[in-house]
N, C-alpha and C positions, 0 to 999 in steps of 0.2 A: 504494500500500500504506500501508494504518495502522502506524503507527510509536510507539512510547513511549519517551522520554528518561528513562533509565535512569542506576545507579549502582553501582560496583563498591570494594573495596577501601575502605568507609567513604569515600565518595566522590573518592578522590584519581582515580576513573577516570569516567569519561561512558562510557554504552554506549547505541546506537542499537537496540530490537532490536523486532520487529513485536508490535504491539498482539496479535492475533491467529495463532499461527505457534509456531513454536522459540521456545525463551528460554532464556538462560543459567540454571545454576545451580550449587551450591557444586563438584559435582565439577569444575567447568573452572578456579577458583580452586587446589585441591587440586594438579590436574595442573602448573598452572603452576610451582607451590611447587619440583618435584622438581625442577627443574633448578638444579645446585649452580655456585651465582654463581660463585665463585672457580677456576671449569674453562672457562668461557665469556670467547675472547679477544674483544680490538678489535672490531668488523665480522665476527665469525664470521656466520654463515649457517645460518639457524632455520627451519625449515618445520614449520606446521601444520596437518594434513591434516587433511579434514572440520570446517573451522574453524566453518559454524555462523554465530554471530553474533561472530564474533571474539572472547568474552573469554579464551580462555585463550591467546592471543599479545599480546593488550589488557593485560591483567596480568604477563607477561611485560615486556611492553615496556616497563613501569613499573617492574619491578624492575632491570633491565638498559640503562636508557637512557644510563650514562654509558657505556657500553660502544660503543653505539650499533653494535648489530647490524645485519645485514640481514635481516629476517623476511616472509616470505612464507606468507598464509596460502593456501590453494585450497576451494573449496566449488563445489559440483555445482550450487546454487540460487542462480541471480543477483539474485534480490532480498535476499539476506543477502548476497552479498559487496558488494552496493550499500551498506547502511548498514554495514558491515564498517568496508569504505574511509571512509565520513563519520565513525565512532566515531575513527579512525585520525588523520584530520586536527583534529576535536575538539580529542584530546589532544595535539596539534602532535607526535605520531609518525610524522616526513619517513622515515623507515627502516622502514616496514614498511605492507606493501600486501600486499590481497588480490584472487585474480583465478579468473574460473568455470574450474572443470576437472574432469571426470569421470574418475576414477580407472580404471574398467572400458576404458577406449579409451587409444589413446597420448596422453601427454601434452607439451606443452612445457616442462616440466621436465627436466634433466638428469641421467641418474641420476650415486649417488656424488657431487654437489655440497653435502651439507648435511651441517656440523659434530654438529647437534639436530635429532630429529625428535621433533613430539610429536603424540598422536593424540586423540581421545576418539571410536572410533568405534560403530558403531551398534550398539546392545546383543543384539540379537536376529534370528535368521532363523524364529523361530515364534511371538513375539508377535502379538495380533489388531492389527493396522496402524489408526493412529490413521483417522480420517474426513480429518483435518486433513494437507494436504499436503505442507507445511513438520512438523510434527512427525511425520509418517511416512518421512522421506529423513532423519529424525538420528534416528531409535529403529531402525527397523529397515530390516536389509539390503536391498538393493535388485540382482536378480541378480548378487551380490557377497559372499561369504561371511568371514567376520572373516581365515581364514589369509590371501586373497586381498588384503585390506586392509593385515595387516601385510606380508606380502612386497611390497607394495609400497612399506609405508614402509620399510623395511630397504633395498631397493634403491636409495633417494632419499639414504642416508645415505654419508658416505665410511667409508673403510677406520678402523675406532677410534672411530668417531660415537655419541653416546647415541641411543637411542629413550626416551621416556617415553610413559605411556600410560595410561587408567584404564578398569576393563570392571568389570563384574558377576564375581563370586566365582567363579559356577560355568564362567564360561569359561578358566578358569585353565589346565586341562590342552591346552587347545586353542592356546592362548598360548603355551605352554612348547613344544607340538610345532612350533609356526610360528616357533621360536627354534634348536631345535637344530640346532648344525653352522653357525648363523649369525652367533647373540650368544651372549654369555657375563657373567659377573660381574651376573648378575641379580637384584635386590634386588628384594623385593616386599614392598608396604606394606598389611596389610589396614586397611579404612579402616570404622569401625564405629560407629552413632549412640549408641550406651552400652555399657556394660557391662553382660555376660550377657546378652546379646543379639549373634546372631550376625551377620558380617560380609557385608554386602553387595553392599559394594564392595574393586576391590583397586587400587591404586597400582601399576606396576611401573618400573623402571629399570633399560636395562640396556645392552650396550657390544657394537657389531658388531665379528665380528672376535676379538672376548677368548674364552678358554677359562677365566677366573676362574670361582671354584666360586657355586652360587645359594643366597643370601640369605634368610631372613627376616625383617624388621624386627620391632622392639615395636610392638604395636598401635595406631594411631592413633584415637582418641577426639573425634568431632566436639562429644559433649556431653555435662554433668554432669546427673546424677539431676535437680535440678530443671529442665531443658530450657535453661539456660545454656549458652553454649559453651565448650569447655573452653579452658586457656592455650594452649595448642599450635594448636586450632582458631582462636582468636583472636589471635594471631600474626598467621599466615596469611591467615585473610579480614576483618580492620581494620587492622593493621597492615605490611601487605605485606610480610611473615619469609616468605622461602623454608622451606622444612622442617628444612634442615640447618643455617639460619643460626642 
């Protein structure tokens, strides 16, 4: 497979990701963000489902290295978790590997073993499916429907664990039913390219377990009138600021 060395994070990060295929983009930066540093112990234990080409546990793991977590990402397609794992070793990130696993079948994963779960999964069960094979298994569903996806990451999560996640706007009511009775204290961040102009993506975070009330946030602004990034956006993908930081 054709490969191109890649950059994340205003280069503090190498990302390995196919010439031809999936490729990372700002939403996997964004997702990273949510997770609030100062909740994340010693060696807690970080799973990222449908990790793709690793960056949003690659970016993670640059914010969180003095922590020195244990992160596991999983991906359905073994030539991404192959340069996954090479982006992984790159950045001398000995604490976080990734390994093939289909979600749809039992996995060797444990459930209830993971402090954070974080997702970006696949945005659509009625988009026209790309030609491209690799970006047809991360855009759209694959006999696997989004609630099916989260109940599975909620399952992966212990008793009190964050999920974070990033979808499309309009899956939002779909998200909330695949939450209730399960998570609670749900902040959701719409994530939107300017001003007046509507949101088309949404940030969520939220806490298994909790019956805290749902949240949500001040809009998040990727970019100013002249196609600048805004401060907050710029934070986040040059200067690696989690969201809350």
């Amino acid at each position: 497979m054709d490969y191109t060395e890649d950059y994340l994070l205003n280069k503090k990060i190498k990302i390995f990701q196919p010439k031809d295929g999936y490729r990372a983009a700002i939403d996997a930066v964004f997702l990273s963000s949510l997770i609030k540093k100062q909740k994340v112990l010693p060696h807690a234990k970080i799973l990222d489902v449908g990790s793709g080409t690793g960056a949003v546990s690659l970016c993670l793991a640059y914010r969180l290295k003095e922590k020195q977590p244990e992160i596991t990402g999983i991906d359905i397609q073994e030539n991404l978790v192959e340069l996954s794992n090479k982006s992984a070793k790159a950045n001398g990130f000995d604490f976080l590997h990734y390994e093939v696993s289909d979600i749809r079948q039992k996995t060797s994963l444990k459930p209830l073993s993971f402090d954070f779960v974080l997702t970006n999964p696949p945005y659509s069960n009625h988009d026209m499916p790309s030609p491209n094979e690799s970006k047809k298994f991360a855009h759209n569903h694959q006999d696997f429907d989004l609630t099916s996806w989260l109940s599975f990451s909620l399952k992966m999560l212990k008793p009190k664990g964050h999920i974070a996640l990033i979808n499309r706007t309009e899956a939002l009511n779909e998200i909330l039913t695949a939450m209730h009775n399960k998570a609670g204290s749900i902040q959701i961040l719409p994530l939107y390219s300017k001003q007046n102009q509507p949101a088309k993506r949404i940030l969520i975070l939220a806490q298994k377990g909790s019956h805290g009330l749902t949240t949500i946030l001040p809009p998040l602004y990727t970019h100013n009138e002249d196609g600048t990034y805004s401060e907050t956006a710029e934070q986040i993908l040059r200067n690696a600021k989690g969201y809350w930081e």
